[in-house]
Each structure stands twice: as structure tokens, then as C-alpha cells.
One Martini backbone bead per residue (centre of mass of N, CA, C, O) as a GRO file, in nm:
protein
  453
    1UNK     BB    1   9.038  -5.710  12.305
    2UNK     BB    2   9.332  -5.866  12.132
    3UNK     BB    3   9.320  -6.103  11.943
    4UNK     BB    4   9.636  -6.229  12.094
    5UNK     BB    5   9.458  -6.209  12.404
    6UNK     BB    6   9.243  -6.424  12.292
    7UNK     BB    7   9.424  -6.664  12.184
    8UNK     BB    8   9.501  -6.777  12.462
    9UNK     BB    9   9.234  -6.904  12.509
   10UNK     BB   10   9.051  -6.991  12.231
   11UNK     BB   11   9.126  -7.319  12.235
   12UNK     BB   12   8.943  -7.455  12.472
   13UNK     BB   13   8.647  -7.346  12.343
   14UNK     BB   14   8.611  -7.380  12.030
   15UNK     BB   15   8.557  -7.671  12.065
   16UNK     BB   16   8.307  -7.674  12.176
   17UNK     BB   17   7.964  -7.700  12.233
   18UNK     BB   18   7.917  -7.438  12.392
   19UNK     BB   19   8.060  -7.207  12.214
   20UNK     BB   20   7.795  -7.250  12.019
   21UNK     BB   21   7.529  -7.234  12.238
   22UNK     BB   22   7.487  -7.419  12.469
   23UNK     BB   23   7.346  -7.481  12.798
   24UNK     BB   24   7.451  -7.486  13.053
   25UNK     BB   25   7.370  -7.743  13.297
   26UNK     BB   26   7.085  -7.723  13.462
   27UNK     BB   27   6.911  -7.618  13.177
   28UNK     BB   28   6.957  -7.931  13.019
   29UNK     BB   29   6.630  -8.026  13.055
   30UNK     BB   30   6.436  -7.801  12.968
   31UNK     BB   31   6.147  -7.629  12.815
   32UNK     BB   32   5.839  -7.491  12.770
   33UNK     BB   33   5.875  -7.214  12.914
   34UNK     BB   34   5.938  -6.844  12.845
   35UNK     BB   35   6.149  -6.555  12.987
   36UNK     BB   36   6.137  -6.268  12.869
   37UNK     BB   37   6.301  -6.000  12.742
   38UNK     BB   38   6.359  -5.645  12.635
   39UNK     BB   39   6.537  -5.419  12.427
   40UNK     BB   40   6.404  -5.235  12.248
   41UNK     BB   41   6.058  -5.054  12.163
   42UNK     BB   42   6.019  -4.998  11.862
   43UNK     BB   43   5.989  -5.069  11.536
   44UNK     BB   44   6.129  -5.316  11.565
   45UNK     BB   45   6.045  -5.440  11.811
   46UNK     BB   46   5.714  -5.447  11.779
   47UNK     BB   47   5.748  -5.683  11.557
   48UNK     BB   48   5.863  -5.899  11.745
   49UNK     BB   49   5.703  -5.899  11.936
   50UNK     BB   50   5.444  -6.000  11.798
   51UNK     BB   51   5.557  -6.248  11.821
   52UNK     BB   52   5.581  -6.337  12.124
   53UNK     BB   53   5.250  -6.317  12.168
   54UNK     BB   54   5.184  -6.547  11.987
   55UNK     BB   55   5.318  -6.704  12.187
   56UNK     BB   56   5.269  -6.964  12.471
   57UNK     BB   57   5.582  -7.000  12.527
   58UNK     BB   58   5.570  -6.708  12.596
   59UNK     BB   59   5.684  -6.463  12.844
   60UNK     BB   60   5.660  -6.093  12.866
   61UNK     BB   61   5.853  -6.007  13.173
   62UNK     BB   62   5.978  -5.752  13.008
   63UNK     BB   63   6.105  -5.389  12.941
   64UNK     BB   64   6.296  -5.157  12.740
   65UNK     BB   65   6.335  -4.821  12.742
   66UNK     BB   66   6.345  -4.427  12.699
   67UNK     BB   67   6.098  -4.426  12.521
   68UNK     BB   68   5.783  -4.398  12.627
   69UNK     BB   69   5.628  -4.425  12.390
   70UNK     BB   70   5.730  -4.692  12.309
   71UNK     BB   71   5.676  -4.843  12.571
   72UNK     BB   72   5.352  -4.768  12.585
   73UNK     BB   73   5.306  -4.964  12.363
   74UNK     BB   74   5.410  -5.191  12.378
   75UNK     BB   75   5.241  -5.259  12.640
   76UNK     BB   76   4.976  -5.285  12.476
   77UNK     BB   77   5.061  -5.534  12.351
   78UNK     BB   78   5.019  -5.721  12.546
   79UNK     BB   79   4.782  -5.689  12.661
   80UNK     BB   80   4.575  -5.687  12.400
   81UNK     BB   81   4.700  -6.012  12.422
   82UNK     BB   82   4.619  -6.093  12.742
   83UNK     BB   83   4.897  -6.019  12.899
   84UNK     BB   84   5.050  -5.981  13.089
   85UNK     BB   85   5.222  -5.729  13.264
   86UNK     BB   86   5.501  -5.574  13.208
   87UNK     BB   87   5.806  -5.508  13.310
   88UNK     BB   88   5.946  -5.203  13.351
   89UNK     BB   89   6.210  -4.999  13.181
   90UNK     BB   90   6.330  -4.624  13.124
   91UNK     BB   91   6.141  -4.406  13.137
   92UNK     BB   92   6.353  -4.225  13.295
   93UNK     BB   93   6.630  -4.208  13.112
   94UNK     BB   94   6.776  -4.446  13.158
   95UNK     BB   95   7.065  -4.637  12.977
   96UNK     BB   96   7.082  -4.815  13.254
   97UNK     BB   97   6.820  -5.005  13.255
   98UNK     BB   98   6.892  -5.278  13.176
   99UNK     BB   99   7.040  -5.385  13.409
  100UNK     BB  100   6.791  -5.408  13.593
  101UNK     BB  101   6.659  -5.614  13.436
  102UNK     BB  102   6.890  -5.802  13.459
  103UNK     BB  103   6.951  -5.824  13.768
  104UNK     BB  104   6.641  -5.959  13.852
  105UNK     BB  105   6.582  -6.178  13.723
  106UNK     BB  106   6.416  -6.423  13.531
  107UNK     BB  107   6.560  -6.439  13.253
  108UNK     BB  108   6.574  -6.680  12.970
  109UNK     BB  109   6.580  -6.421  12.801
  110UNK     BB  110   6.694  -6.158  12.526
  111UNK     BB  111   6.636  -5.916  12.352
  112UNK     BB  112   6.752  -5.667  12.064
  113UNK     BB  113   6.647  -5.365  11.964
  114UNK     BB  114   6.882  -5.145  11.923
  115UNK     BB  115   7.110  -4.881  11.846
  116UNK     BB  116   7.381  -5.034  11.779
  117UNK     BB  117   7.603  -4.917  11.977
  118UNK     BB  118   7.403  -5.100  12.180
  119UNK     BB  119   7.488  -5.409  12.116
  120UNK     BB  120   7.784  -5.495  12.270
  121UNK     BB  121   7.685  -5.421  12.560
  122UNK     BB  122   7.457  -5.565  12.605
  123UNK     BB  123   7.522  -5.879  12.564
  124UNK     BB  124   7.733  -5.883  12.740
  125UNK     BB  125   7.599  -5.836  12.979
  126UNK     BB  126   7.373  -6.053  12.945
  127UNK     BB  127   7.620  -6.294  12.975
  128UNK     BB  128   7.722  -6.212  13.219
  129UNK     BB  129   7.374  -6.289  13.347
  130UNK     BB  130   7.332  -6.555  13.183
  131UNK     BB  131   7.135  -6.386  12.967
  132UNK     BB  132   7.034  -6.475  12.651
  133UNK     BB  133   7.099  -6.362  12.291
  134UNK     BB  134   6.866  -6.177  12.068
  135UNK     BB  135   7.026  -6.030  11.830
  136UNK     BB  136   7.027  -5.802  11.604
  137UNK     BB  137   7.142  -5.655  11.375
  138UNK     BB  138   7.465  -5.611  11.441
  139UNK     BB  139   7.725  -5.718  11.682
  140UNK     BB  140   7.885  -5.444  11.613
  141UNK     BB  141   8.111  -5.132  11.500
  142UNK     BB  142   8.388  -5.217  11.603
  143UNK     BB  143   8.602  -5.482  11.603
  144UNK     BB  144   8.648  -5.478  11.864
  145UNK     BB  145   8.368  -5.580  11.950
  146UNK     BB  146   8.349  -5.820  11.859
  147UNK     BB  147   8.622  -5.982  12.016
  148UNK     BB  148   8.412  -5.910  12.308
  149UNK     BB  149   8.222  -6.045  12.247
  150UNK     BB  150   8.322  -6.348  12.181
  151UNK     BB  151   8.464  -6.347  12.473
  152UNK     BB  152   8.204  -6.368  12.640
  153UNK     BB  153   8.085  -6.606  12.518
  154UNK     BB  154   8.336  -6.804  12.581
  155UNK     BB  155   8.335  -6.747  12.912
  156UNK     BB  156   8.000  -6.778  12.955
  157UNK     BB  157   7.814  -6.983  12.771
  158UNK     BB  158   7.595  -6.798  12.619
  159UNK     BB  159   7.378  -6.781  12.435
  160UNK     BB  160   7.366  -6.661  12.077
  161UNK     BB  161   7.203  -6.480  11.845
  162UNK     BB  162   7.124  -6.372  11.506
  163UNK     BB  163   6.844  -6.198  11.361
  164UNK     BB  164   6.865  -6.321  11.105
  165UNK     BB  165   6.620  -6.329  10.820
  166UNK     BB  166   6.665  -6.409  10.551
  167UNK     BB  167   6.734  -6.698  10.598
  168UNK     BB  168   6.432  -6.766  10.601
  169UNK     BB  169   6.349  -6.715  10.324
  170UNK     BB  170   6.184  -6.924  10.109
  171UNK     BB  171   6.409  -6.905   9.908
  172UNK     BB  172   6.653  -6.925  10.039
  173UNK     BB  173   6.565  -7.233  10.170
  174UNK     BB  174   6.541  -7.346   9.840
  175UNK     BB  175   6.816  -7.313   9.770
  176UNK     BB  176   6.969  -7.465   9.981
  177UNK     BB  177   6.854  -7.723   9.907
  178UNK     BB  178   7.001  -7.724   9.653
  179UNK     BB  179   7.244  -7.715   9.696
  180UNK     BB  180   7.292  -7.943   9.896
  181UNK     BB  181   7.179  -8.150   9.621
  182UNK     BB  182   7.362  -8.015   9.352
  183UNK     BB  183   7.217  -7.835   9.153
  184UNK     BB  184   7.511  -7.622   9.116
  185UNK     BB  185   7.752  -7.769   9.231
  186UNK     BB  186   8.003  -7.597   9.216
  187UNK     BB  187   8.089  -7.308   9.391
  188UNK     BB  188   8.180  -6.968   9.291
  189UNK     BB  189   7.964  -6.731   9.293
  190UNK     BB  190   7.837  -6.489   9.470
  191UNK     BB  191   7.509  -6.248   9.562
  192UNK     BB  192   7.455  -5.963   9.745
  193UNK     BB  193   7.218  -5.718   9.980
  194UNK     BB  194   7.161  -5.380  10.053
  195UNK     BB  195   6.849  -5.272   9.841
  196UNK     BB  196   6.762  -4.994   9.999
  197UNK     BB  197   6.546  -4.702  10.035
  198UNK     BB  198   6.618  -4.521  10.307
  199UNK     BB  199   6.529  -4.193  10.332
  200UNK     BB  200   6.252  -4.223  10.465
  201UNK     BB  201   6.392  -4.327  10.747
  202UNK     BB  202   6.661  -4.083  10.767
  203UNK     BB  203   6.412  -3.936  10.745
  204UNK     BB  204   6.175  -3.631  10.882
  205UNK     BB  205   5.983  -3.456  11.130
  206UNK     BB  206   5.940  -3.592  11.450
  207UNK     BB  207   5.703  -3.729  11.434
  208UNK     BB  208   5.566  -3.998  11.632
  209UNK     BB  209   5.340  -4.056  11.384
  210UNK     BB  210   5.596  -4.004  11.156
  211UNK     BB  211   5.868  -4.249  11.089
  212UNK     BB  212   5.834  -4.216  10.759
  213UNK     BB  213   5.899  -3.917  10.660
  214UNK     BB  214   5.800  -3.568  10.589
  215UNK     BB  215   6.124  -3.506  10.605
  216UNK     BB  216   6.472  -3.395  10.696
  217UNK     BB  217   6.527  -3.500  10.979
  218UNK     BB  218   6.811  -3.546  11.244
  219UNK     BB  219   6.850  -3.680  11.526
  220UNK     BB  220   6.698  -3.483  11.755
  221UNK     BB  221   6.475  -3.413  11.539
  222UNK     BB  222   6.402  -3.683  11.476
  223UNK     BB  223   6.264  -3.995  11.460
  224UNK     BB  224   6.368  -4.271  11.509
  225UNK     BB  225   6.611  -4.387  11.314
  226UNK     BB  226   6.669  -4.079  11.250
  227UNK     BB  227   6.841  -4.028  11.519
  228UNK     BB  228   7.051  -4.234  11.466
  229UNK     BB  229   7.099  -4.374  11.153
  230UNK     BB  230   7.193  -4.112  11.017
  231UNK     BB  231   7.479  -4.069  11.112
  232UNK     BB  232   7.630  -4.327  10.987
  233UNK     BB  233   7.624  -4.141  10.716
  234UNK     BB  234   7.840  -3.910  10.813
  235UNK     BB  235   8.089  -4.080  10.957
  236UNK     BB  236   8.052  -4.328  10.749
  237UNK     BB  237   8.216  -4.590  10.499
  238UNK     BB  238   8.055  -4.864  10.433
  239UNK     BB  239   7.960  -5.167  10.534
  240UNK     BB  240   7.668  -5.144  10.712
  241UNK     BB  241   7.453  -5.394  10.608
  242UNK     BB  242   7.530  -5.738  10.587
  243UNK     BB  243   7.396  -5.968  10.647
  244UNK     BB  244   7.132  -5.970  10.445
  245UNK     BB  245   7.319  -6.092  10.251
  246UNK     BB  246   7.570  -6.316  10.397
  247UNK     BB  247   7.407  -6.506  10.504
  248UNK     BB  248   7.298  -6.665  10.318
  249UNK     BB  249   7.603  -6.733  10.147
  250UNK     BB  250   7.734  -6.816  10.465
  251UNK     BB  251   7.519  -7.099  10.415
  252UNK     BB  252   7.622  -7.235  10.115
  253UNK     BB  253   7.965  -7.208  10.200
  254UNK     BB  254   8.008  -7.299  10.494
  255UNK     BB  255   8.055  -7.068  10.724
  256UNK     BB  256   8.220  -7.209  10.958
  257UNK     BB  257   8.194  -7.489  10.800
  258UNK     BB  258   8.477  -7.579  10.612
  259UNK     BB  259   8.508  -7.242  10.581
  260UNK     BB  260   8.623  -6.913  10.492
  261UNK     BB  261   8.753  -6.607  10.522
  262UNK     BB  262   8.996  -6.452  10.368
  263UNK     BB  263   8.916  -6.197  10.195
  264UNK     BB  264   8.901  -5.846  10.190
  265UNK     BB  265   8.726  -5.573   9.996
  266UNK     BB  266   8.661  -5.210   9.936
  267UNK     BB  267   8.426  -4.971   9.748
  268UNK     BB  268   8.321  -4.627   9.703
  269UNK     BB  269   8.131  -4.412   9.625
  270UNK     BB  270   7.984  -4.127   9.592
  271UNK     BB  271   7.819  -3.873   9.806
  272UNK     BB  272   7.478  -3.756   9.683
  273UNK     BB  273   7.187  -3.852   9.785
  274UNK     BB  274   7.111  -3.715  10.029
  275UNK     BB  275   7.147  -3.419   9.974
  276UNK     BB  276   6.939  -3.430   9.717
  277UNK     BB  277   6.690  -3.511   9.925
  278UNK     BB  278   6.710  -3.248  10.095
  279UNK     BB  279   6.686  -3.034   9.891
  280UNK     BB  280   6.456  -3.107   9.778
  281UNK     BB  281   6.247  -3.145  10.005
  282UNK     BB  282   6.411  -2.883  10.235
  283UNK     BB  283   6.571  -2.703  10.078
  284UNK     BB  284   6.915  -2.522  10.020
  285UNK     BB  285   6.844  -2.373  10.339
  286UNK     BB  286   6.869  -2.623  10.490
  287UNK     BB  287   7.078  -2.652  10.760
  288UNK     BB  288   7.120  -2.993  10.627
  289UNK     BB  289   7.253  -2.944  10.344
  290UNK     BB  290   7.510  -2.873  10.515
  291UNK     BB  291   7.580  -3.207  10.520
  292UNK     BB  292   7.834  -3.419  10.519
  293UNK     BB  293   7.855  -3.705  10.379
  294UNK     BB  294   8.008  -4.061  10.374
  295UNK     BB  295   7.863  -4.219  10.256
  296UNK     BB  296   7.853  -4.430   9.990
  297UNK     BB  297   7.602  -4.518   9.780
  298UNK     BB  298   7.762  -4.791   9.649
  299UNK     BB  299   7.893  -5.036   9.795
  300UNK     BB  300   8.181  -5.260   9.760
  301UNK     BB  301   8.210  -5.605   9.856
  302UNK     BB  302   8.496  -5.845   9.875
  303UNK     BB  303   8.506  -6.218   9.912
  304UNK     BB  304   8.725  -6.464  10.017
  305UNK     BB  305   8.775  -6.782   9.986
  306UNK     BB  306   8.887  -7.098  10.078
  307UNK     BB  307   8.734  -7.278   9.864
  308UNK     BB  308   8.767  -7.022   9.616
  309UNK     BB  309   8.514  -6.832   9.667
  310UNK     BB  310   8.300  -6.573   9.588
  311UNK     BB  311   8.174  -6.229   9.721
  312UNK     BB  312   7.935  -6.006   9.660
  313UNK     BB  313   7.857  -5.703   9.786
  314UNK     BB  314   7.574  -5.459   9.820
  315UNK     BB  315   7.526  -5.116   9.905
  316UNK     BB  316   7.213  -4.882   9.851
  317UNK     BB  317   7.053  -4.636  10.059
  318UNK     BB  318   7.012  -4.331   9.875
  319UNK     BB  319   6.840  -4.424   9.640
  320UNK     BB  320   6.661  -4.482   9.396
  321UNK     BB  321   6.482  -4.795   9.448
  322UNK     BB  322   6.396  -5.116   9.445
  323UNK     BB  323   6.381  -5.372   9.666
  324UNK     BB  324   6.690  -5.536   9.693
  325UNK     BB  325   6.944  -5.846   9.741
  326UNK     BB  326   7.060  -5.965   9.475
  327UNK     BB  327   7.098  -6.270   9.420
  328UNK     BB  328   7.355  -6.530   9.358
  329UNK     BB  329   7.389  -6.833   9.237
  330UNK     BB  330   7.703  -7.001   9.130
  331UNK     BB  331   7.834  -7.301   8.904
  332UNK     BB  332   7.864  -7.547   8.716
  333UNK     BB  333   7.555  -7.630   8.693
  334UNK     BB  334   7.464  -7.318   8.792
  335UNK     BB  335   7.142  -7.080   8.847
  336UNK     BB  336   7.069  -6.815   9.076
  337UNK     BB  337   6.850  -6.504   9.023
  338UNK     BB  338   6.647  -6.285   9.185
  339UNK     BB  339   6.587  -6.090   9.022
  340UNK     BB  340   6.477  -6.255   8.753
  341UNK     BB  341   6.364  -6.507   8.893
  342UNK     BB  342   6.569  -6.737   8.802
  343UNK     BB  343   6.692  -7.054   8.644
  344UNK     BB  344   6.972  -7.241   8.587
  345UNK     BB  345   7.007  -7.638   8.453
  346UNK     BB  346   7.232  -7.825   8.362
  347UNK     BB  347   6.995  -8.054   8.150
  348UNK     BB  348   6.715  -7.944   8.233
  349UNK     BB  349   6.736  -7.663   8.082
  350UNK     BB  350   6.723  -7.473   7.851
  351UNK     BB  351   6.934  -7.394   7.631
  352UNK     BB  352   7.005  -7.030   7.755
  353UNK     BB  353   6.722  -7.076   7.940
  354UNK     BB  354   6.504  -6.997   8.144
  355UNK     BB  355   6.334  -7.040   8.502
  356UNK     BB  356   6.130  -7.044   8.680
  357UNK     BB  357   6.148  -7.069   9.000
  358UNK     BB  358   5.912  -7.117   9.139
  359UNK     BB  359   5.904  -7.403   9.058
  360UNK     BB  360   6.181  -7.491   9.224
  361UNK     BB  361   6.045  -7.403   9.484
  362UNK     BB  362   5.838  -7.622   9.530
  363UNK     BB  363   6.021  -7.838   9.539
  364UNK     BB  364   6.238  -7.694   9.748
  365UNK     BB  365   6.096  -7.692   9.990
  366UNK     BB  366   6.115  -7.636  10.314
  367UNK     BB  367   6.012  -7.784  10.581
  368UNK     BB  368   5.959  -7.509  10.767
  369UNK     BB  369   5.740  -7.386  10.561
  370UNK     BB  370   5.552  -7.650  10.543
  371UNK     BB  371   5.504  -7.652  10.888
  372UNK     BB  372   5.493  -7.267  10.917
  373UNK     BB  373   5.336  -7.113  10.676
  374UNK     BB  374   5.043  -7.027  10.884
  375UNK     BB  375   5.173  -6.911  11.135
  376UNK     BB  376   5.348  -6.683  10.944
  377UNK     BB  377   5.147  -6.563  10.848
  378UNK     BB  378   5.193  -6.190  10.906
  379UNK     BB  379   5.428  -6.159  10.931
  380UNK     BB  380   5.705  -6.005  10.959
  381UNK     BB  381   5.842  -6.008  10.666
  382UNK     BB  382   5.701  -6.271  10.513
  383UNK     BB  383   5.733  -6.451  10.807
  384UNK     BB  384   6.044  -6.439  10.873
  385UNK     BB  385   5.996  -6.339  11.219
  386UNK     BB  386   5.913  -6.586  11.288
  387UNK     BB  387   6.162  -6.764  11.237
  388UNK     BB  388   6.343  -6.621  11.417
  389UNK     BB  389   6.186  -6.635  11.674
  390UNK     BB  390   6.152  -6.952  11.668
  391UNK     BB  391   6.443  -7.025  11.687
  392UNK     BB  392   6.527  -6.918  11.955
  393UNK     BB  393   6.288  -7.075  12.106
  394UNK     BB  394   6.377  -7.356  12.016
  395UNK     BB  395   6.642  -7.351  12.138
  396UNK     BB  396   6.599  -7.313  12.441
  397UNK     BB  397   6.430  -7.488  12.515
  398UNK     BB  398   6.630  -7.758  12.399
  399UNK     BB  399   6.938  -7.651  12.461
  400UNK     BB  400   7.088  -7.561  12.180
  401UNK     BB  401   7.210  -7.479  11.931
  402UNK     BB  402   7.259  -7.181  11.779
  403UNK     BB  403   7.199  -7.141  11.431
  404UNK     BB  404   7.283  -6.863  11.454
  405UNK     BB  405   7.571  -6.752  11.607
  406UNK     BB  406   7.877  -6.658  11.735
  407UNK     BB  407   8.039  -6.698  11.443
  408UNK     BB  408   7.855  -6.602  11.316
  409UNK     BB  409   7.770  -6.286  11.404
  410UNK     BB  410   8.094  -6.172  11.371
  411UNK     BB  411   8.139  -6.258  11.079
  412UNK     BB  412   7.985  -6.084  10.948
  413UNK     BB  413   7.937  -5.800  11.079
  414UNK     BB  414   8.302  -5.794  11.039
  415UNK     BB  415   8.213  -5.647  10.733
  416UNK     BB  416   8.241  -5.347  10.817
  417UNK     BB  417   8.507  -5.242  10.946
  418UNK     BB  418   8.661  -5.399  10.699
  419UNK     BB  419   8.547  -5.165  10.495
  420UNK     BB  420   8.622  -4.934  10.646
  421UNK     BB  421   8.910  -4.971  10.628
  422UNK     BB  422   8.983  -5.043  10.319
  423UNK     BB  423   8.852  -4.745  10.233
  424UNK     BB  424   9.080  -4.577  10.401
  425UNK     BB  425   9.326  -4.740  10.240
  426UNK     BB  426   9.242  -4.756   9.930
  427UNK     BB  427   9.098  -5.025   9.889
  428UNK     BB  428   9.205  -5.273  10.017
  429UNK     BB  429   9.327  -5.531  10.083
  430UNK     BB  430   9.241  -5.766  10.370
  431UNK     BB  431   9.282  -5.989  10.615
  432UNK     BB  432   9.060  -6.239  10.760
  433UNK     BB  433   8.964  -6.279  11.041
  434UNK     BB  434   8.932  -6.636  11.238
  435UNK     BB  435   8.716  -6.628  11.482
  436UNK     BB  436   8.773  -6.972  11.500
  437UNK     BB  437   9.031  -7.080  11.583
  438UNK     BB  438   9.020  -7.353  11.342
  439UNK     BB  439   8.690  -7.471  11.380
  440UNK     BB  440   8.623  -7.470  11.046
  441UNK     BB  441   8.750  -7.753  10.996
  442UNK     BB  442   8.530  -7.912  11.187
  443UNK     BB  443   8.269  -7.763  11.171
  444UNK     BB  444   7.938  -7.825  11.082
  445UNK     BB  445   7.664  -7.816  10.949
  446UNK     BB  446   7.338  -7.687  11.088
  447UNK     BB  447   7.157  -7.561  10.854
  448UNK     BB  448   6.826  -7.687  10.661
  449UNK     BB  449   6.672  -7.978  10.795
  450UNK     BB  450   6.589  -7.854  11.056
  451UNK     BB  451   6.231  -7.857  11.132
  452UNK     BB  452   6.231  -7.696  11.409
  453UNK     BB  453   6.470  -7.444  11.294
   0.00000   0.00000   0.00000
């Protein structure tokens, strides 16, 4: 569906309580307990599972894989946490064996958590049969993409929500409490992203016993990400996971509510982090060797906002080291920098000099923290997991909008096309579509501060 052909229907829905991702009709009554499944049960989905099987309120009564070996962990891991044997599908090799999960019907949700290329189809489908989706990160591959999804989504009224866990991290939390408070003033200017050596992510022995390094294969060769995810740095070239930096960003300067980005441009660095990891690894005679690398090793992406605000955004993969999302909110009265874990606030901090964040977040604890900090403690990514899951559930049961929608999910993911469009045109600005068709001028801030989710 092309942009002009999608505006023709969307005013009658954006603006609806339901295209924000209320459920419609008779499931408005609420549940108690919910009936899931799962698309991809990798090492990011058994990490997800993890979080439903410690839920009372949450049933996994589905799983689909086509790779045996990780769909029979996942089976194990329900079994040994007490509950039931869920439904399998695809370990016969069938990559349609999704469809046959979602037309069994009787699921309240499911998960996406497949590699990229197949969260857009995924998700449509699901919405198409009416069962609710907490999509992982990136909404889809091409511009075209996102389009799609979110013309099912307004077609369809069926929730969707972005799993970016990083909105849910206590600092990013207690940050936005300040914002809120005005404790940074007018925001001028913030930065983000995602800065993770993934080499050894990227590459591996093939051997699905270990699953992060040991070998330079990738592809058919390689195993777990190292399969799919190392093609996307070969043969693309962009910021190719915004989320983690631009989710915070555009929760503090209320994009797609009162906000939203009107211009984007990238710069790509020359691309030679991987190609050196293969051959110190690999030797120079690795078939490997010779694979020619398009992703840019530091990806720079900047984005402007409708009331004044620049975002930069840093992609960083292929390089030694250590992980930071490296974020900075900047105002009239003050900032924190993430790096050096540091506030400073005019009038309050001693003029020149940093204070320890810390203290800063302890009076600015999150409520959702406060009250859930004990339950996230052991989950993954530092508990931010449990939250990210817990919204999701925590939203389908009450049938509310969810925090992260469909209009936060379409605008951020399409951070990456448009970087790659960006980068293939000589680094050009270009304008950011408006996907909510003008209903950002109206829609309210509303994740921040309701400490159910």
C-alpha cells in the first residue's frame, strides 16, 4: 500500500481510541488470564518465554519454530517451570507453519520473535486473525513495510505493540520523571543508540551448542543470529536498529503525541570492522575473507523535530567496544549524559561540575519500578524484560491501548529505511511521513507514569 493510497482511508481511523490498539467488541469485558503463543523460539524468544512461564496469568499454549533443536528447548522450558505441553508447529521445516498456530484460533496474543524479515508478515497475519501482537524490535525491513503493518493494524483494530525493553530500563524511567518535572527545562537536544560490539553475535562455528563466537561462518554456515542477521550488514547499509536509542528519545519529547519528526538524514562510515574480525579470526584465506561488508561501521543518523528538538542517533556493531546506548537529554536547565552517568541541573548542581546520577534516580524512581522491582530482579537485560512483558499483558488483559503502539512501532523501525534511503542518496535530508495522518497534534502523552504498565 503506498503512502497516498493508505491516506485515503486514514483519517476516519486515526483518530479512533481503538487505532491507538484497544481491543474492539466483546473482549472489552477484560480477562484474567491469557492464552499465548509464540513465533520464534531462538535465543531472544526463549529469553521472552522465560518472562511468560513465571506469569500465573499467562497460558503458552502455542510455540512455532522450524528449527527443532530450539523449538524442543522451549518445550522444555514450559514443561520444567510446571505447565502445560504447549501446541507445537513447524518443526516439520514448514516457514508457513505460523499460519496454521494462528488459524487454530483461541489465542489471546502472540509473540514475534523471528528473524526481521518476517516481523511484517507475521504481525499482518496475526492481525488479519484477529490475535493481538507483541512484535520484538524493527516493525519491518522496507519503508513499504511499515505502511503495511500499520494499515492492517487501522483495518484490523487489533492491538500491536513494539517489545523495546530498553523504554522500560530505571534509568531511562527515572529520566523521564525528570523530564516530566521540567527538571532539564525545554529540551533541546537529545542522543541515542546502539552501541554493541555484535562480532561475536555476527559470527560463529555453526555449532548450535555455542551460539555467540568461536568461528567467523555466517549464513547457511553460521547458527542463531549469526544465520540470518550478519546478511543484513552485507548487503544493507543504514541504522539498522533504532529502536534502543530513539524509543527513550521519542517517550521524552512526546513524539507521535503533541511531536513528531519532520526531517531525517545518515552518514555511514567505510565498513571494515567485520571484514578485520574474519580475517584475524579466520585467516585471510577464509572464504569468508572475501565477502564484501555494505554496512557502514558507525552509522550516524539525525532526526528533527516539529517543536525545534534534533535527535542523533549512533549504530556502532562491528567495532571492539564496550556496550553503551550512549544516551543525553539536553535542555534549557540542565542534562544527563548516560556515558559518564552524570546529571547536571542549573541551580541545584554545583556550577560546572557533574552530579552522580545516581542519586538523581533514587529520588526519581519510576513507580513501575518501585512497585515491580523485586518480581523484574533475575530477568533479562537487567530486568527490563520482565517489564516489556508485563506491559503487554498487563495492556491485553485491562483491553487497553498499548504503551508502545502502532504509531510508536511504525515510527521508529521506519528510522531505518529512511537512513538507508538517506545514505544510498549521497547522505541527503529527507522528510519523515507523518504516519499518524496529522493525529499527532492531538494524542496525549500517556506512558510514563500509570504504574500498572
Amino acid at each position: 500500500m503506498k503512502r497516498r493510497n493508505f491516506l485515503s482511508f486514514g483519517p476516519a481511523l486515526a483518530g479512533s481510541a481503538l487505532a491507538a490498539g484497544a481491543i474492539p467488541g466483546a473482549a472489552a469485558a477484560g480477562r484474567q488470564r491469557l492464552r499465548l503463543g509464540m513465533i520464534g523460539t531462538g535465543m531472544r524468544g526463549q529469553v521472552l518465554l522465560r518472562e511468560l512461564v513465571r506469569r500465573d496469568d499467562v497460558e503458552v499454549a502455542a510455540l512455532c519454530d522450524i528449527e527443532p533443536i530450539m523449538l524442543g528447548r522451549a518445550v522444555e522450558m514450559v514443561t520444567k517451570a510446571g505447565r502445560a505441553r504447549p501446541a507445537t508447529f513447524g518443526a516439520d521445516g514448514d516457514q508457513q507453519a505460523y499460519r496454521r498456530m494462528l488459524d487454530a484460533g483461541k489465542l489471546d496474543g502472540v509473540i514475534i520473535a523471528t528473524p526481521w524479515e518476517w516481523h511484517a508478515r507475521m504481525a499482518i497475519d496475526a492481525m488479519e486473525a484477529k490475535v493481538p501482537v507483541g512484535c520484538e524490535v524493527v516493525a519491518g525491513v522496507s519503508l513499504q513495510d511499515h505502511w503495511d503493518v500499520l494499515a492492517a493494524q487501522l483495518r484490523t483494530n487489533t492491538p500491536y505493540m513494539l517489545l523495546e525493553n530498553v523504554c522500560y530500563r530505571r534509568d531511562v524511567l527515572a529520566v523521564l520523571r525528570m523530564v516530566r518535572s521540567g527538571l532539564f527545562g525545554d529540551l533541546v537536544h537529545l542522543q541515542g543508540g546502539y552501541q554493541h560490539d555484535l562480532r561475536a553475535v555476527k559470527f560463529n562455528s555453526g555449532d548450535p551448542a555455542k551460539p555467540y563466537g568461536g568461528g567467523v561462518e555466517f549464513g547457511a554456515k553460521g547458527w542463531s543470529e549469526a544465520r540470518w542477521r550478519t546478511e543484513h550488514s552485507v548487503r544493507r547499509n543504514g541504522e539498522l536498529y533504532p529502536s534502543h536509542g530513539i524509543g527513550p528519545c521519542a517517550m521524552y519529547t512526546n513524539i507521535n503525541r503533541g511531536n513528531r519528526f519532520t526531517r531525517i538524514n545518515a552518514f555511514a562510515s567505510k565498513a571494515a570492522g567485520l571484514h578485520d574480525y574474519v580475517v584475524r579470526q579466520g585467516g585471510k584465506d577464509h572464504p569468508n575473507a572475501k565477502t564484501r561488508f555494505s554496512l557502514g561501521d558507525i552509522v550516524t543518523t539525525t532526526l528533527a523535530c516539529d517543536n525545534g528538538e534534533t535527535i542523533i542517533l549512533q549504530h556502532d556493531t562491528s567495532l571492539p567496544r564496550p556496550y553503551s546506548l550512549g544516551f543525553r537529554v539536553q535542555g534549557t536547565r540542565g542534562l544527563w549524559m548516560d556515558l559518564n552517568r552524570s546529571v547536571h541541573i542549573e541551580g541545584i548542581s554545583k556550577p560546572h561540575e557533574w552530579d552522580e546520577a545516581k542519586t538523581w534516580f533514587e529520588k526519581y524512581d519510576h513507580p513501575l519500578w518501585r512497585k515491580h522491582g523485586q518480581q523484574a530482579a533475575g530477568a533479562g537485560h537487567g530486568g527490563m524484560d520482565f517489564f516489556v512483558i508485563h506491559a503487554f499483558v498487563e495492556a491485553l488483559k485491562a483491553n487497553a491501548p498499548m504503551p508502545i503502539d502502532i504509531y510508536d512501532a511504525i515510527t521508529w523501525s521506519a528510522i531505518t529505511p529512511l537512513s538507508e534511503q538517506s545514505i544510498a542518496l549521497g547522505f541527503q535530508t529527507l522528510d519523515f511521513p507523518d504516519f499518524t495522518n496529522g493525529a499527532w497534534r492531538t494524542r496525549k502523552p500517556i506512558f510514563g507514569f500509570d504504574d500498572r504498565y
